[in-house]
C-alpha positions in Angstrom: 0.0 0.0 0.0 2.6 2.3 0.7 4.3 2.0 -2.6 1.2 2.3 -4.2 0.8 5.9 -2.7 4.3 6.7 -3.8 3.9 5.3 -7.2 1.1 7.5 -7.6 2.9 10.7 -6.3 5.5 9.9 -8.8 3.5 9.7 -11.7 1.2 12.6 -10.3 4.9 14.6 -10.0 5.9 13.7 -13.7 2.8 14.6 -15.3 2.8 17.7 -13.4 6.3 19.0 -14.8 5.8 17.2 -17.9 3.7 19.2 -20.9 2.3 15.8 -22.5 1.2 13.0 -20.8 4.2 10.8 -22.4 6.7 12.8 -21.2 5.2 12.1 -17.5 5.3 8.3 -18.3 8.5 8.7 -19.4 9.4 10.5 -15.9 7.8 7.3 -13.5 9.4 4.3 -16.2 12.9 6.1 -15.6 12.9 6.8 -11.8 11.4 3.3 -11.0 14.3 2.1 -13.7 16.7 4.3 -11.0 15.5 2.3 -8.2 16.0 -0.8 -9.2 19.4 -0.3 -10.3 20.0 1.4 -6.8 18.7 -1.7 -5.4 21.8 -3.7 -6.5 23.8 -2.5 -4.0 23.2 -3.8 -0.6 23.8 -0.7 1.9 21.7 1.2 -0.6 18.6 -1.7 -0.6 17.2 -1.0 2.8 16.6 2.5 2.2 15.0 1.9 -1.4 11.4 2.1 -1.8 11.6 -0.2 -4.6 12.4 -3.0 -1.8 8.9 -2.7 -0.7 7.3 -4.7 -3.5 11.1 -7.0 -3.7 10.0 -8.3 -0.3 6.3 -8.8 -0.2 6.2 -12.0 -0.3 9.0 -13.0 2.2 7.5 -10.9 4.6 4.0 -12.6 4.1 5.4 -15.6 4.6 7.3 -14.4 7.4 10.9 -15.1 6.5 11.7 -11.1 7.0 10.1 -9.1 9.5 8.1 -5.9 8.8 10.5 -3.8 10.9 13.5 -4.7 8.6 11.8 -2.5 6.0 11.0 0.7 8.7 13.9 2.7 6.6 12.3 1.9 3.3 8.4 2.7 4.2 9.8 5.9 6.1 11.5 7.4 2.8 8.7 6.2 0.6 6.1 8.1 3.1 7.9 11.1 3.1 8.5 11.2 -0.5 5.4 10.7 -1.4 4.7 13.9 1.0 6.9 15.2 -0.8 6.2 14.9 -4.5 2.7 15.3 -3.9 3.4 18.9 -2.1 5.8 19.8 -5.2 3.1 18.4 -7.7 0.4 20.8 -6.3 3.2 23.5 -6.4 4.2 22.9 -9.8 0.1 23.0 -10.8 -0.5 26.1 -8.6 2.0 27.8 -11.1 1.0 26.2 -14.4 -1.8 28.5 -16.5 -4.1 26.0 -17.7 
């Protein structure tokens, strides 16, 4: 759920700086592309939001705990505060 709601402030984001809906597509395929790479390297995994959907089902089936992602869902969280406040920014300034 969490990375749901930052997916969606991503794509919100990119469609808010973008002029075409492409280019806002084009914006969420290359972050989440960004992510993953980042989530090659090991000291960089546990703060990745991407993680969030790598480990859903070990955490369902309980071989990691919950808390093992706390650094992950508390980035994701505030990004997602984040690009949703800088989308409604970026849309307060647009003329439509």
């Amino acid at each position: 759920m969490i990375f749901i709601l930052f997916l969606s402030a991503l794509i919100v984001f990119g469609s808010a700086i973008s002029s075409n809906s492409f280019a806002g597509l084009l914006f969420t395929i290359t972050t989440i592309a960004l992510f993953y790479l980042m989530n090659l390297f090991e000291n960089i995994s546990k703060f990745n939001p991407i993680s969030l959907i790598g480990e859903n089902v070990s955490i369902l089936q309980g071989e990691t705990q919950l808390n093992e992602q706390y650094w992950a869902m508390s980035i994701s969280l505030l990004a997602t505060i984040f690009l949703f406040s800088a989308a409604i920014s970026v849309m307060n300034k647009k003329k439509l």
